[in-house]
C-alpha positions in Angstrom: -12.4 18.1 -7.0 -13.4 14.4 -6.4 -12.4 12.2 -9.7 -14.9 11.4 -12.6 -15.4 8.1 -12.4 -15.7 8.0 -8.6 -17.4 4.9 -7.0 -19.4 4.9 -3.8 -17.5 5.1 -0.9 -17.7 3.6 2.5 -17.6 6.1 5.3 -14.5 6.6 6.6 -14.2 5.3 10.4 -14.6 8.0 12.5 -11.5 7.5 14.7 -9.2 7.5 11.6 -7.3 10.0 14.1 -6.3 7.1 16.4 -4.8 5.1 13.1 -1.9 3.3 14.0 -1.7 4.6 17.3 0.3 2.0 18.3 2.7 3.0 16.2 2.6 6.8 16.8 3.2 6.4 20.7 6.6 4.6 19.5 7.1 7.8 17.0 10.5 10.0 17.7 9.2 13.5 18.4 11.2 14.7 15.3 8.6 12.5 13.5 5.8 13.5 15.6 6.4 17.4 14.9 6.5 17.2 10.7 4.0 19.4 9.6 0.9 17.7 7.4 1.5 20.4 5.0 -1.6 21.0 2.1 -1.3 19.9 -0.6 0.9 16.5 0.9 4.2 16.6 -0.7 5.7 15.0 -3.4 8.3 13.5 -6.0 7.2 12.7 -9.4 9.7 10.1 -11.5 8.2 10.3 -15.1 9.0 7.7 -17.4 11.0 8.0 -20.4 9.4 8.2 -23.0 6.7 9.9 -21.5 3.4 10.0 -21.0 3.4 6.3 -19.8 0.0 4.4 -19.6 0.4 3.4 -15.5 1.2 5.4 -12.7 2.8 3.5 -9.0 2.6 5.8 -5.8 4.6 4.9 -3.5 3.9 5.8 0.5 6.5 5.5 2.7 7.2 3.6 5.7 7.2 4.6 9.3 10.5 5.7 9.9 11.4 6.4 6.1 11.7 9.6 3.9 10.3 10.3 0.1 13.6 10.4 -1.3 14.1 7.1 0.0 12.8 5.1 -2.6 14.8 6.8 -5.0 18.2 6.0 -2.8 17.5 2.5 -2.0 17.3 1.8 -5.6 13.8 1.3 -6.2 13.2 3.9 -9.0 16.6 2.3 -11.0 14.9 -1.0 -10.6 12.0 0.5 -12.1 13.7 1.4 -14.8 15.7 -1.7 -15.6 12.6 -3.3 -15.6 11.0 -1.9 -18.8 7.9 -0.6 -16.6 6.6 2.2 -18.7 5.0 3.7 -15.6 5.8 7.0 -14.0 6.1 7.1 -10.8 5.2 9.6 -7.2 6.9 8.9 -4.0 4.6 10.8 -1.7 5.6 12.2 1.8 2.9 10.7 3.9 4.6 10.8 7.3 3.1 10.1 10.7 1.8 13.0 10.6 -0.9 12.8 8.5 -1.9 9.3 9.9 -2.4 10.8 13.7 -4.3 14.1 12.2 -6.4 11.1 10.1 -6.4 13.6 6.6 -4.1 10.8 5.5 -7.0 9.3 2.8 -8.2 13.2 2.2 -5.0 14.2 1.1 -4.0 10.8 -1.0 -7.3 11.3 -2.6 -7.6 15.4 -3.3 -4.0 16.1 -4.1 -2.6 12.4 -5.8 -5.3 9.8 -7.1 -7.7 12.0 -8.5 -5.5 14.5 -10.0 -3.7 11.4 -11.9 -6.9 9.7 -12.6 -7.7 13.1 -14.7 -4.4 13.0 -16.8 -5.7 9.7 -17.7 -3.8 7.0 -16.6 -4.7 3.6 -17.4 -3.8 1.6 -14.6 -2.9 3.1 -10.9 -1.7 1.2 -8.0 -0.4 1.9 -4.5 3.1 0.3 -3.4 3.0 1.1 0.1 5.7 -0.2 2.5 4.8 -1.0 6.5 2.7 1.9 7.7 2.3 3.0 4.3 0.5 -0.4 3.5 -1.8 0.3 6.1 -2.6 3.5 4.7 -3.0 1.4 1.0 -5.1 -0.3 2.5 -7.3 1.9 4.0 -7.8 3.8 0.9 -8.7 1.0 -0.6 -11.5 0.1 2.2 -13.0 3.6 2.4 -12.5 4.4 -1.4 -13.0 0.8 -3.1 -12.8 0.8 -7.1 -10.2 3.8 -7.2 -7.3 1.9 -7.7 -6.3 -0.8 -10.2 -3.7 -2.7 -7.9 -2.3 -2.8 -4.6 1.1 -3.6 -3.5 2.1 -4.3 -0.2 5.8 -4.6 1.2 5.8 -5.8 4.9 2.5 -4.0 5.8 1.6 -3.3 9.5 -1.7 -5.2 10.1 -2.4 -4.3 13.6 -0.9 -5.3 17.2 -0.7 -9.0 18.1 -4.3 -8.8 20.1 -5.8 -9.3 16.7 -3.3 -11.0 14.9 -4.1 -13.6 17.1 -8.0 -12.9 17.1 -7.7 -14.1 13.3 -5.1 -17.0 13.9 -7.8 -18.7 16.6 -10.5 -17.8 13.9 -8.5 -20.3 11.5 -8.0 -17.5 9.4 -9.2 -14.4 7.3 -12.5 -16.0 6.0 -13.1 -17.5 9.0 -12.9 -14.6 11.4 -15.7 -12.8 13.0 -15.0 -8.6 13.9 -15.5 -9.4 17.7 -15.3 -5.6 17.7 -13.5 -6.2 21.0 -9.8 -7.1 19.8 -7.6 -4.2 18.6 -8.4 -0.5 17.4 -11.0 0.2 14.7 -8.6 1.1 12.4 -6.4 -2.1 12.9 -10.4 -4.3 12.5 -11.1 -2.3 9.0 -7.3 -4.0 7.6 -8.9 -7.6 8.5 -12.2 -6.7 7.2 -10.5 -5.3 3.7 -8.9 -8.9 3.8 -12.6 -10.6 4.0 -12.9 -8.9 1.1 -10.1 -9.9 -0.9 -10.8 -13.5 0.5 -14.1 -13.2 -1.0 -12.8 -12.4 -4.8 -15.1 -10.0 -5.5 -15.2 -9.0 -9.1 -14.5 -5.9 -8.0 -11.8 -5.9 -6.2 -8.1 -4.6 -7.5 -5.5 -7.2 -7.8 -3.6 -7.6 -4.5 0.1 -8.3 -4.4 2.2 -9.2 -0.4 6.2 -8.7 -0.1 7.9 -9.6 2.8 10.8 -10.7 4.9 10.5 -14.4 6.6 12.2 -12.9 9.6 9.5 -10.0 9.6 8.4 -9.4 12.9 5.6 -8.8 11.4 5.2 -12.0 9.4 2.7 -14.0 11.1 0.0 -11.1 10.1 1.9 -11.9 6.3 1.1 -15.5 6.1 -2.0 -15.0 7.4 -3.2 -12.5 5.0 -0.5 -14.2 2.2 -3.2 -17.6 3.2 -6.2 -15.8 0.9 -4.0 -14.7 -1.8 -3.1 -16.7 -5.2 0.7 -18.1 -4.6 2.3 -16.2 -7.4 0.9 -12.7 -6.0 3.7 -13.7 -2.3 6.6 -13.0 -2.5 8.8 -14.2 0.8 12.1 -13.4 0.6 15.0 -14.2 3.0 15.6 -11.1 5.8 13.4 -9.0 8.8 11.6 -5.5 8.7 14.2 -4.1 6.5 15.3 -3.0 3.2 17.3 -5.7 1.5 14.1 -8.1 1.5 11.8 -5.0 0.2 14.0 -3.9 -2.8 13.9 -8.2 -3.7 10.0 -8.1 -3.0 9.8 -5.0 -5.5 11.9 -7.0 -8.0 9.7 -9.6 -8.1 6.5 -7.6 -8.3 7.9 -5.1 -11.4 8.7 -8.7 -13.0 4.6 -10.3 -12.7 2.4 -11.0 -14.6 0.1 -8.3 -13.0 2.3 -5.4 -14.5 2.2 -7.0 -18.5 -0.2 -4.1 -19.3 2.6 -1.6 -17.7 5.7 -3.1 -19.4 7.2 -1.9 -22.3 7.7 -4.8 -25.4 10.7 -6.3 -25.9 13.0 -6.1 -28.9 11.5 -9.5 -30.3 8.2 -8.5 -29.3 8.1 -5.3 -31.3 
């Protein structure tokens, strides 16, 4: 069942398959050999008190678990935060990314279901490969989510990292439809779009470490966003600059309609 207040869609690219296949060739065989189980699998954190107005889903990175979230302290930082949101870490693993039912299953078995409890605001907090796969959503299914966060996001190989660097830029690149998978051209053209401020358009937030190998893709994309939605903290492709990204995020000004009122407030 497709949600009610669905919006056209763009068709999905064809060789969704081959998304991050860069990636996928560096994959561990244990990682390779998960099951894409259907339904995907989940872990729902409600909030307390419950039912809260704004949900976060959280997808993994490429080497990370569902639980992980929950151990690396993101859910207690949640919490502490006063973000009446609940929250669903969802196991999208490698898996579903090479068998490309990735957007399917985020769509059939997470985002529509929520939209029909009725939540008021949705976003996807998606961390490295799971960024790309916010992303994506976002390009094939635009208008289904009310805010994206991403956390070191992959944004394709170096080929057309520096396609865009040479273009001077997001707005000023042109899809040469020679540099880089499809997959990887479809992240760039999602960030013409943001570029262009569409009305439409969800709020986008970028979280990341300075020492990121992935950083140059960051600033680049980080270059068409307003400064208070980047958040660069100190650190590479790991944890510690994430969980200080997160922090910052559950503390802006694009979560006020999430956060519970203060005691002076009330």
């Amino acid at each position: 069942m497709e949600p009610a207040n669905e919006k056209p869609a763009t068709k999905p690219s064809p060789l969704l398959s081959l998304v991050l296949g860069g990636l996928a060739g560096l994959a561990p065989s244990c990682a390779a050999l998960r099951p894409a189980r259907e339904p995907i699998p989940a872990i729902t954190y409600p909030a307390a008190p419950s039912p809260a107005p704004c949900l976060l889903v959280l997808l993994p990175g490429r080497w990370d678990r569902v639980g992980d979230f929950e151990r690396r302290g993101f859910l207690a930082d949640l919490r502490a935060a006063g973000v009446a949101a609940d929250a669903v870490a969802v196991d999208a693993h490698l898996g579903y990314y090479r068998r490309g039912s990735i957007l399917t299953r985020l769509r059939q078995d997470v985002l529509g279901p929520a939209r029909r409890t009725g939540y008021r605001s949705i976003w996807l907090v998606g961390i490295s490969m799971g960024g790309t796969g916010a992303i994506l959503y976002d390009f094939n299914h635009p208008g289904e989510v009310d805010g994206i966060f991403l956390i070191a996001p992959f944004l394709g190989e170096t080929t057309i990292v520096r396609e865009v660097e040479r273009a001077g830029g997001v707005s000023g690149w042109q899809d040469s439809g020679r540099a880089g998978q499809p997959f990887e051209r479809e992240l760039w053209r999602w960030a013409q779009r943001i570029a262009a401020a569409d009305s439409d358009r969800p709020p986008v937030l970028v979280g990341f470490g300075a020492g990121d190998d992935f950083a140059p893709a960051h600033r680049l994309l980080a270059r068409v966003l307003p400064p208070e939605r980047v958040f660069v903290e100190p650190g590479g492709h790991d944890w510690r600059p994430w969980q200080a990204a997160w922090r910052r995020f559950l503390a802006s000004e694009e979560l006020a309609p999430c956060r519970r009122p203060t005691a002076a407030e009330r």
